[in-house]
N, C-alpha and C positions, 0 to 999 in steps of 0.2 A: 504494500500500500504506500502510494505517497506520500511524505511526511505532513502527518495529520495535522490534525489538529489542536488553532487558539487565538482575542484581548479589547479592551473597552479604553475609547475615547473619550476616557474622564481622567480625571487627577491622580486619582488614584492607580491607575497604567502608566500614568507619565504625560499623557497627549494630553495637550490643548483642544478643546472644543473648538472647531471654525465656527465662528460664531456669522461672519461675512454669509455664510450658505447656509439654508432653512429649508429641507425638503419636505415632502408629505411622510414620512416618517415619523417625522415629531407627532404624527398622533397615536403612533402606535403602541403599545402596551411592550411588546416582547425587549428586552433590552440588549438582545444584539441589532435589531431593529432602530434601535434610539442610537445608539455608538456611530450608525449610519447617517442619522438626519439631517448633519450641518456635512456633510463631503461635496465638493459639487457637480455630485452626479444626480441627475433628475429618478430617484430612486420612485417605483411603485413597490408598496406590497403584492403580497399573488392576491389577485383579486380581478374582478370583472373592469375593473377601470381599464386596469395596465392591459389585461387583453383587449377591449373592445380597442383601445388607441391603436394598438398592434396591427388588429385587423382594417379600420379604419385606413391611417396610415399605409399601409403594406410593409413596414419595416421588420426587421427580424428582432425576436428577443434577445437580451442578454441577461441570461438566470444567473444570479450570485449564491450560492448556499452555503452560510456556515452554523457557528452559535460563537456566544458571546465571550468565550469561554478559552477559544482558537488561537494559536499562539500565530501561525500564519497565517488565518483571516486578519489578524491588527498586520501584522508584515507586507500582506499587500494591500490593507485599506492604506497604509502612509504608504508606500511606496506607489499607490498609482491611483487610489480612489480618492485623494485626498489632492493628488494634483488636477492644478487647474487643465490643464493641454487635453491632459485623458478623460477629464470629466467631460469639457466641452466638445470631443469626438464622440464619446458614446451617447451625450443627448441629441447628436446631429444624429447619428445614425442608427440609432438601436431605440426601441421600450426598453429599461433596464429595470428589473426586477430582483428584491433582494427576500432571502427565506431564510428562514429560523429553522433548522432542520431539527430541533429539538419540541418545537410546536408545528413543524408539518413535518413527520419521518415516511409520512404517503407519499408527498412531495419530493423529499430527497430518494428514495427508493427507489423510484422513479427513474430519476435523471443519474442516481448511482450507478444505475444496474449499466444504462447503457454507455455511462464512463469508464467502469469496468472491463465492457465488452469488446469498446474496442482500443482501450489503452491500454488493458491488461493490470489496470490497476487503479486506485482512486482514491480518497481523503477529504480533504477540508481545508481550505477553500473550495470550493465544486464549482465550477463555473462553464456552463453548458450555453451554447446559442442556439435558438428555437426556431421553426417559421410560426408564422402571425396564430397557428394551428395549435402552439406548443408542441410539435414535434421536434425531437433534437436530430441535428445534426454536424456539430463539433463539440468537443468539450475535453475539456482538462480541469487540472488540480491547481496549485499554483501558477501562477505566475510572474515571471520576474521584471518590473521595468522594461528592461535593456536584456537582449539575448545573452545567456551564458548557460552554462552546463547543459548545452543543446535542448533548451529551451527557449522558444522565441519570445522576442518583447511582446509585453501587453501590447501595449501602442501600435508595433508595427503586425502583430497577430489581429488586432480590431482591424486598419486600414485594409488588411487582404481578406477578412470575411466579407467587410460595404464593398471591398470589389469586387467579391465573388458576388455575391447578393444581388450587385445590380445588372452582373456580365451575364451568369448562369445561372437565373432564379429558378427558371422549370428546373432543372437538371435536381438543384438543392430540394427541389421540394418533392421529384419524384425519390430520391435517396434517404430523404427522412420518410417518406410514404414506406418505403420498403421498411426501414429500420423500424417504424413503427410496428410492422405486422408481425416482422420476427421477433421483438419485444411484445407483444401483445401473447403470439402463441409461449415463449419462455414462460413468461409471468403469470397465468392464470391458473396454471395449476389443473390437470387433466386427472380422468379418475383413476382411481389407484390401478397397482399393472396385476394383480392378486400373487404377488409373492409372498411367499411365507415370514414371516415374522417371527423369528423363535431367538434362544439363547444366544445361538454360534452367530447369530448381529454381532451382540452385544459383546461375544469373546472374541469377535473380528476388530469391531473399533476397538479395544481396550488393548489389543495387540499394536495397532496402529498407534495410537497414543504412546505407548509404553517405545515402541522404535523412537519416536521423535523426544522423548526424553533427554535431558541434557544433567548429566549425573554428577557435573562439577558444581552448578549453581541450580540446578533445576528447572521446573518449567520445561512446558512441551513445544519446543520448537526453536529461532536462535533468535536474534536481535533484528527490532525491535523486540521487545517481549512483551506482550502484554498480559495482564492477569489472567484474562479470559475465564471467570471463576468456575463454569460451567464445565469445563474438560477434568479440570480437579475434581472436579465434583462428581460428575460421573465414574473418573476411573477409581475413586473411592466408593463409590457403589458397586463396580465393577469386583473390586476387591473382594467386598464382601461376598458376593452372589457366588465366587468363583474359589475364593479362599488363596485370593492371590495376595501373600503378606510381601512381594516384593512391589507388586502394585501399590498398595498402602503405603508402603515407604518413599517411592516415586512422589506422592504428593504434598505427605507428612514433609517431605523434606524442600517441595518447593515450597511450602507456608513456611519454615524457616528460613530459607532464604531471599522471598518476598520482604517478611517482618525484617528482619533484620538490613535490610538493601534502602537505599535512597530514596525508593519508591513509596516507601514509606516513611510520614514525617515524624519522627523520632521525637521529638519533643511535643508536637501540637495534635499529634495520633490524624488516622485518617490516611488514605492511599493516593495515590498520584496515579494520573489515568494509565500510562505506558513508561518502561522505561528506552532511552536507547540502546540500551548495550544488553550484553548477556548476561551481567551479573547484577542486575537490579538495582545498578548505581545511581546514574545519572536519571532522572526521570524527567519526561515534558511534566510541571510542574501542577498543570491543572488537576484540580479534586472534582470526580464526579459523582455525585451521588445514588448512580445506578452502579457503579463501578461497587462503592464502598458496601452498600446493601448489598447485594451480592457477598462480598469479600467478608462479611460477618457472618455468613450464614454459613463459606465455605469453612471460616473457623472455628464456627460451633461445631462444625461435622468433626473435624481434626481434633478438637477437645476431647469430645465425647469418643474416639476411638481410640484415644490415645492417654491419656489421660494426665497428658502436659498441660498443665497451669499459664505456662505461656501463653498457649492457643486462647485460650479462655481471656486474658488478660490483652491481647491484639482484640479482641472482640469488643470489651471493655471500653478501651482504646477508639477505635475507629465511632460507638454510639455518641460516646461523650462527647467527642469532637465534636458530632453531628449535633446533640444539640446545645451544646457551648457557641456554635458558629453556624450552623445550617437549618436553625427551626423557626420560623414565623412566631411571634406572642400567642396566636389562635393554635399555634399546634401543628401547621403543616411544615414542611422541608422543601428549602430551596433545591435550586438545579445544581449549582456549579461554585467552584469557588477556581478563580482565573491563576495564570501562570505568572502574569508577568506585574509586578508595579515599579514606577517610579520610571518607566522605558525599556527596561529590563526583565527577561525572565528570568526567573529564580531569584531574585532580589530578596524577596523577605525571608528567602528559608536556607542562605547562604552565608558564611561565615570565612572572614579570614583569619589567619593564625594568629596575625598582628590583635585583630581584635576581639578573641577569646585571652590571648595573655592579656592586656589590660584589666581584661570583665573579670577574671576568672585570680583565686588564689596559685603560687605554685602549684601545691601539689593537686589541688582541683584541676589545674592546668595541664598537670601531664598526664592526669589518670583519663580525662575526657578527651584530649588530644589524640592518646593512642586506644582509648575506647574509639570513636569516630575517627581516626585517619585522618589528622588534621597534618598536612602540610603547606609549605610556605607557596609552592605553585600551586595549589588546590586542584577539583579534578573537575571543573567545570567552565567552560567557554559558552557563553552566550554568540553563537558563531553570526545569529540573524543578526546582530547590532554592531553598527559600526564602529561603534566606540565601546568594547566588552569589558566590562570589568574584570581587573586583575587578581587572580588568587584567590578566586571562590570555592569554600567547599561546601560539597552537598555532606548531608551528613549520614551515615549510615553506621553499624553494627561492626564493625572491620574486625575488632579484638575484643567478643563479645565476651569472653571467659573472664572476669573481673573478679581477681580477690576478695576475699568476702569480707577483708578490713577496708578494700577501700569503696567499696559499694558507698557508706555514705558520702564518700566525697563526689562521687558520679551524679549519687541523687542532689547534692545543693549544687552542683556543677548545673543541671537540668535544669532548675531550679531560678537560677540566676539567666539562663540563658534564655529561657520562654518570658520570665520577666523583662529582659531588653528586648525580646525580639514584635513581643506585645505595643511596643510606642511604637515600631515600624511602621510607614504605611503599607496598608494587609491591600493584596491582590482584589481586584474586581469581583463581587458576589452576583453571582445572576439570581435574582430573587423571585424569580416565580418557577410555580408552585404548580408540578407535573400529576396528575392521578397515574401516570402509570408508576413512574419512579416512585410517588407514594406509595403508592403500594408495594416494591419493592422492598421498603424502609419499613412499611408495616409491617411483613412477616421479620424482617431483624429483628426488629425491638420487640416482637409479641414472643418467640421465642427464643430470645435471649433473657424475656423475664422468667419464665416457667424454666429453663436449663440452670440460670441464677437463684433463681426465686428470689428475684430484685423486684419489688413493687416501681423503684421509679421507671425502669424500663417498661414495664405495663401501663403505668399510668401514660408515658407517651404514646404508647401506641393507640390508647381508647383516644384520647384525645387527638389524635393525628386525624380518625377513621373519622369524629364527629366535627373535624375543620373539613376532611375531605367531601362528606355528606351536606354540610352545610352550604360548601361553596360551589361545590362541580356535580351534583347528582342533584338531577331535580325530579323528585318523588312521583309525582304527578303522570308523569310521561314516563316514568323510569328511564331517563336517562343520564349517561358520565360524561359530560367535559373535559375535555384534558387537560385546558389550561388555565390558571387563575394569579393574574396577578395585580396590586392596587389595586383593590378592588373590583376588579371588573372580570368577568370569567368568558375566553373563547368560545365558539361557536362549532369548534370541529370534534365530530365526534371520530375513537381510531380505536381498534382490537387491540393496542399493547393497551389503551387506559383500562379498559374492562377485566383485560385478563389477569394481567400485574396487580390489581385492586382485587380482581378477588383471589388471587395468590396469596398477598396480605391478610385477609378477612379470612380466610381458611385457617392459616395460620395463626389468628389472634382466636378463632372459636378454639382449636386444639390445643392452645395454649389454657385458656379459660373455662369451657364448656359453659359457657353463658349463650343458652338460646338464642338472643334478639342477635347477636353476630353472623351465626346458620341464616338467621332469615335474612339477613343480608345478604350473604354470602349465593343463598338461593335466588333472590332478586336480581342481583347481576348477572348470576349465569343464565338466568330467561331473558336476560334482553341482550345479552352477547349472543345468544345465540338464536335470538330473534331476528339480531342487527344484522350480524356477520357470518351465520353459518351457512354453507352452502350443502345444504341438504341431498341434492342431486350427486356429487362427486364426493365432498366431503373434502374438510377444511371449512380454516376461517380467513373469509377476506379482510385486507388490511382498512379498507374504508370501508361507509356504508355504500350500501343502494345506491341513497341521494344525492351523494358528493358530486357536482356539479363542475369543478374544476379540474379535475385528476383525466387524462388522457386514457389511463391504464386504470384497472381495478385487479388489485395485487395482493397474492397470495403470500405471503413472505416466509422463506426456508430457510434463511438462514441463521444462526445460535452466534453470532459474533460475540463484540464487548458487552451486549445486552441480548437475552435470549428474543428468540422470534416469539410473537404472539402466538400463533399457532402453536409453540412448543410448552409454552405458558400457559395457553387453554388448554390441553389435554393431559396436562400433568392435573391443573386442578379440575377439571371435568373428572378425572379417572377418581379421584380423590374426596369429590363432592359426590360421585354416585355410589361411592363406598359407604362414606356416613349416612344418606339418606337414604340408601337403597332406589333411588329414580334412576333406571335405565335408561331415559332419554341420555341423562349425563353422557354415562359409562359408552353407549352408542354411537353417539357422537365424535368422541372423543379414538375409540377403538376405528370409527371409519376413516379419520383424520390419520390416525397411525397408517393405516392402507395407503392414504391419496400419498405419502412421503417414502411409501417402503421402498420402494426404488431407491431414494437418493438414499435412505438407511442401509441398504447393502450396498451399493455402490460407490459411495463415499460420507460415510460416520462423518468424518470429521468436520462435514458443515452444520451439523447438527446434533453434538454433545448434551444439549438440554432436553431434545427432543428425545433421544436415548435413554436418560432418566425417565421419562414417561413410558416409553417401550419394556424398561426395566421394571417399572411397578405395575405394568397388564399382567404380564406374564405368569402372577399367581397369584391363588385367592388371598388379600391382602390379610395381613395379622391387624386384628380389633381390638384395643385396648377400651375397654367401657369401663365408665368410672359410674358409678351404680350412686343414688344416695344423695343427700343435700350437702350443696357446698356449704353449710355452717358446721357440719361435722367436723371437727376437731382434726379429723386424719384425711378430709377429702383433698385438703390442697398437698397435703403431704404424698398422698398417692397418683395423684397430678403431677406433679415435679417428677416422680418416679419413672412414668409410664416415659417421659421424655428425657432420661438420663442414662439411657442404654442405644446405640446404634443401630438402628433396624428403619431402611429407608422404604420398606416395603409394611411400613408399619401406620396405622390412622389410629390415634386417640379422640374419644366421643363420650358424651354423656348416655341416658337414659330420660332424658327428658327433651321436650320440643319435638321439631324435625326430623329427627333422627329415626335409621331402620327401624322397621318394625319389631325385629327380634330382640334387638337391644333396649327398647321399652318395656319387654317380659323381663327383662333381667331384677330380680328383688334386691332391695338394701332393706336396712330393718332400724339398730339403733345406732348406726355406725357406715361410713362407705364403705365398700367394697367395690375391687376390681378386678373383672373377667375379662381375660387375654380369651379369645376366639376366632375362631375360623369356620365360616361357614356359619353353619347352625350350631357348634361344637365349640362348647369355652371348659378350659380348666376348673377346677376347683377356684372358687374366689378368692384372690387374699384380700388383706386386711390392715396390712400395713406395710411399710413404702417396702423394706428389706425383700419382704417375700415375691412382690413384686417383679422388684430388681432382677430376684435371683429367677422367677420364670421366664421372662423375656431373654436372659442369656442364651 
C-alpha cells in the first residue's frame, strides 16, 4: 500500500488557517472537511451540488479522499492545495470534491477498489478523477508538487488530464464505461459457489499465517507492519481448535512485541495506527480508535490464555487513554487522535537525550535512557519536512528487563516525563463521534469490565450505548446514523455502523445479562438486516437501497485495519441466534459464510475476521446460562467466571428476557446457579465461580 495515511490546518498541527480563502466547507461538520475550507481550491462536499455543476458544466471531477487524521493528506494539502497556481487550475478545470473516508467508507470503497486495481496498490490521500457520471478513470495516492520518485507533479499531472479531457472525451468516457462494469460485476458479490466449508479452511489459513510469521519481532508479514488485530486473533482461535501451542506462541509473542515497540505510546498508553519498520519502532504517529478497540480485545484474549498480567495491564493501558483523551462528557468516543503538531510529526511523543538529562535525575537518567534506547542521534526523521528535527527518539521497550531496585526510579522517570510532555501542544483530535467504531469500543470496555470486574469500565460502556442511542439511533424508524458531531448527526446510513454497534451490545449483554441490552441488540439486527441483507444471494450490502449517490452498491470482503461489515455481521448474527435461538439470525449469517467460501478457501488471508465467524459455525456452541437474580450474592461472581477461561466458541446468557427457550427452563432457587450446555444437554449446575472455572476447562 502507498504510504498511508494523515493532519489539521489548525495551530495545533502547526499551519496557519488561510484565512484570504473561505470555501463551502466551512459549513460542514466532519473536521477533515473544515482543515479544507480556507485552501483555495473551490472544494464541494459529495453531494448533489458538486455533481449536478459537473454534469451541467461537462467538466470532469477531481475526488480528494482522506481523514483528518492523515499525515500525507496535511503533506499534500500544503504542498499543492494550499497553493494559489494549483488551486486556481483545478477550479478552471475540474468540480473538485473532497470526502471524509471515515464518514463515507461507501465512498472511499468505491474509488479504492478501483485504485487498487489498477495501481496495484493505494492509501491516503486517494485522489481519483471522474467523468461528470462519477465514473473513474485515473487515480493515484499521493502526490508530489514537482515530479520525483517517478511520480509526476500534481500540477503538470492536472494540465494532461484538461488535455486529455478536452482532446479525447469519448474515448475517456467509453474506458471509464468499461471500468465501471468490471467494477460493478467484482463488487456485488454473486451467490455462493457451494463449496464446503469445514475445519481444513481454517487449518489452511492458520498455516498461511503461521508461514508469514516473523519470529525475531513478530507479527505476520514484514514492514510496514500493521496490527491488523484480527489475524492474531484468529490464529489464537486457531490454536485453540487445533491445539497448536506453537500457534499461540506466534501471537502471544507479537502482543509482546507490539507492547513493548514505539507503536505503542509508552507513557500516555494507546497504539499508533502502523509502524514503518519491522520491529515496531518507528510508528506513523496517528491513534485510531478502531485500531485501539480492537487491540484490547486482542489482549484480553492473550490475558486470558496466558495468564500474563502484562497483557491485562496493555488493556488497562490502551481504555484509560481512551477515556482520559478520546471520550465526549455524554459518553461517546472520538475518531482519531492526529500524528503530527507544531509542523511536525511525532513532535509531542518524541524526546531528545539533551532533554531527558535536564528533566530527569542521574540515575533516573540512565535507568530510563537505557530502558527506552535513548540516544544522542535518536531513531526518528520526520523525512516529509523540510526542516526535520534533530535527535528525536521515539520511545519504546529496548531493555525491558529492569532491576527490581530500580523499577522505582523508571516509575518517577514516567512520571516526570508525561508530566512535561502534558504542556506540549497534543496532536489534532478529530472529534466526532463514529456508531461503528463505537461500537467497537463498546464491546472493549463491556468486556474488559466483567474479565476485571472493574465497575468503571462498565459504567462507560452503559453510558457510551445511551450517548450512542441518544444521538445516532432514532427509535421511531429504527434507524443508526453513523455520524455525530457538535451537535448535529449525518444522514448516511452504512453496515459497519449497525454491525460494529451490535458487536458492542452483544458484548455489553454477555458481559451483564441485563435484558433491555438483548433487546437492543435484537433491534439492530432486524433492521441491518432489513436495510442491508441480501436475501436472494446472501450477504450484507455496504449501503442501503436508497443511497442515491454511490455508482456501485458494494458488498465489502475485505478484514483489513478494520474488519469488513459482512464479517462483523455474521460473527454476531451467529452469536445472537445462539442466545435467542431465532434462526433467521443463525441463516443469515450461515448463507453469508457461503456467498464468501470461495474467497475463504482461496485466499484466508483477506479475511481473518471472517474466519472467526467460520470458526464459531462449525459446532454446536458451549452455553454458559447464568440461572437466578442478579442481587444474589454469587451471581456477579459467577459472571466474571463464565468469562475468565478461553473458549471463543463459547456465548454467556441469562435465563430471563429474550433469550432461548430452553435456557428459560433452567431453575435457580435461593442462590445463582450456572449451567454450561450444549444443545439441550447442560452439566450439573454449579454454584460458585471455582466450580465453574474448573468445568469450562
Amino acid at each position: 500500500m502507498a504510504r498511508p495515511c494523515f493532519i489539521a490546518a489548525t495551530a495545533s498541527a502547526g499551519y496557519l488557517c488561510r484565512t484570504m480563502h473561505t470555501n463551502r466547507l466551512a459549513r460542514e461538520k466532519s473536521p477533515y472537511l473544515l482543515q479544507h475550507a480556507h485552501n483555495p481550491v473551490d472544494w464541494f462536499a459529495w453531494n448533489g451540488d458538486a455533481f449536478e455543476k459537473a454534469r451541467r458544466e461537462d467538466k470532469p471531477v477531481f475526488l480528494s479522499i482522506g481523514y483528518s487524521t492523515c499525515h500525507w493528506c496535511h503533506v499534500m494539502e500544503r504542498e499543492s492545495f494550499e497553493d494559489e497556481k494549483t488551486g486556481k487550475f483545478l477550479n478552471e478545470h475540474f468540480v473538485n470534491i473532497k470526502v471524509d473516508r471515515e464518514e463515507r467508507p461507501d465512498v472511499d470503497k468505491i474509488y479504492m477498489t478501483f485504485v487498487q486495481s489498477t495501481n496495484g496498490g493505494g492509501g491516503w490521500p486517494l485522489n481519483v478523477f471522474l467523468t461528470p457520471g462519477l465514473k473513474p478513470f485515473f487515480g493515484g495516492t499521493y502526490f508530489p508538487p514537482d515530479a520525483r520518485h517517478g511520480r509526476p507533479g500534481f500540477l503538470q499531472l492536472l494540465r494532461q488530464i484538461a488535455s486529455l479531457w478536452l482532446e479525447r472525451r469519448n474515448e475517456i468516457a467509453a474506458s471509464a464505461d468499461e471500468i465501471h462494469a468490471r467494477l460493478a460485476s467484482a463488487m456485488a458479490g454473486s451467490a455462493g459457489t457451494g463449496l464446503s466449508l469445514n475445519a481444513d479452511v481454517l487449518k489452511n489459513a492458520a498455516e498461511i499465517f503461521k508461514s508469514s510469521y516473523d519470529p525475531i519481532h513478530g507479527g505476520f508479514g514484514g514492514a510496514p507492519k500493521f496490527p491488523q488485530p484480527s489475524i492474531p486473533s484468529f490464529v489464537l482461535r486457531a490454536a485453540k481448535r487445533f491445539h497448536d501451542g506453537a500457534a499461540a506462541q506466534m501471537a502471544l509473542h507479537t502482543c509482546g512485541k507490539m507492547a513493548a515497540g514505539g507503536i505503542h505510546d509508552q507513557l500516555g498508553g494507546g497504539f499508533a495506527r502502523y509502524a514503518v519498520d519491522a520491529e515496531w519502532l518507528v510508528p506513523h504517529f496517528e491513534k485510531m480508535l478502531y485500531d485501539n478497540a480492537q487491540l484490547a480485545q486482542l489482549y484480553l484474549d492473550a490475558f486470558l490464555i496466558s495468564g500474563d498480567a502484562r497483557h491485562a495491564e496493555v488493556v488497562r493501558d490502551i481504555l484509560d487513554y481512551v477515556l482520559r483523551e478520546m471520550t465526549h462528557p455524554g459518553g461517546g468516543f472520538f475518531s482519531a487522535e492526529d500524528a503530527d503538531s507544531e509542523g511536525h510529526e511525532g513532535k509531542f511523543y518524541c524526546w531528545t537525550k539533551a532533554e531527558l538529562s535536564r528533566l530527569l535525575g542521574v540515575d533516573e537518567f540512565n535507568v530510563a535512557a537505557k530502558y527506552f534506547g535513548i540516544t544522542a542521534g535518536g531513531n526518528f526523521v520526520d523525512h516529509s519536512h523540510p526542516q526535520p528535527l534533530p535527535g528525536q527518539n521515539v520511545l519504546s521497550g529496548v531493555n525491558s528487563d529492569v532491576p527490581a531496585q530500580d523499577l522505582p526510579l523508571l516509575v518517577s522517570a514516567k512520571k516526570k516525563m508525561l508530566a512535561v510532555r502534558a504542556k506540549r501542544i497534543r496532536p489534532h483530535l478529530d472529534d466526532k463521534i463514529l456508531a461503528s467504531w463505537n461500537g467497537l469500543m463498546l464491546g472493549a470496555f463491556a468486556r474488559a469490565s466483567v474479565v476485571f470486574g472493574d465497575e468503571k469500565y462498565r459504567a462507560a460502556a452503559e453510558k457510551n450505548l445511551r450517548f450512542v442511542r441518544e444521538k445516532l439511533w432514532d427509535e421511531k424508524s429504527r434507524t443508526l446514523f453513523h455520524r455525530w458531531r457538535d451537535g448535529e448527526r449525518g444522514d448516511v446510513q452504512l453496515l459497519e455502523a449497525y454491525a460494529f454497534l451490535l458487536s458492542g451490545v452483544i458484548d455489553l449483554y454477555e458481559a451483564t445479562l441485563a435484558p433491555q441490552f438483548l433487546d437492543f441488540a435484537i433491534a439492530l439486527a432486524e433492521a441491518m438486516m432489513a436495510k442491508f441483507y441480501d436475501a436472494g444471494n446472501g450477504g450484507f450490502w455496504q449501503s442501503a437501497a436508497d443511497s442515491k449517490d454511490l455508482i456501485l452498491r458494494v458488498k465489502d470482503d475485505y478484514d483489513g485495519a478494520e474488519p469488513s461489515g459482512n464479517s462483523v455481521a455474521t460473527l454476531a448474527l451467529l452469536k445472537l441466534g445462539t442466545i435467542t435461538g431465532r434462526n433467521n439470525f443463525t441463516a443469515a449469517a450461515e448463507k453469508t459464510l457461503q456467498l464468501f467460501s470461495s474467497r475463504l478457501q482461496k485466499f484466508p488471508p483477506a479475511m481473518p475476521f471472517m474466519l472467526q465467524a467460520l470458526d464459531f459455525s462449525l459446532q454446536e456452541p458451549k452455553r454458559v446460562v447464568i440461572a437466578g437474580d442478579a442481587n444474589f450474592t454469587n451471581f456477579h461472581e459467577l459472571l466474571r467466571s463464565a468469562h475468565l477461561v478461553y473458549q471463543p466458541d463459547k456465548i454467556v446468557l441469562g435465563n430471563a428476557g429474550a433469550v432461548e427457550e430452553f435456557a428459560r427452563t433452567l431453575p435457580a432457587k435461593n442462590e445463582a446457579v450456572a449451567y454450561l450446555c450444549t444443545g439441550n444437554s447442560c452439566q450439573p449446575p454449579a454454584s460458585s465461580a471455582g466450580q465453574l472455572k474448573e468445568m469450562l476447562r
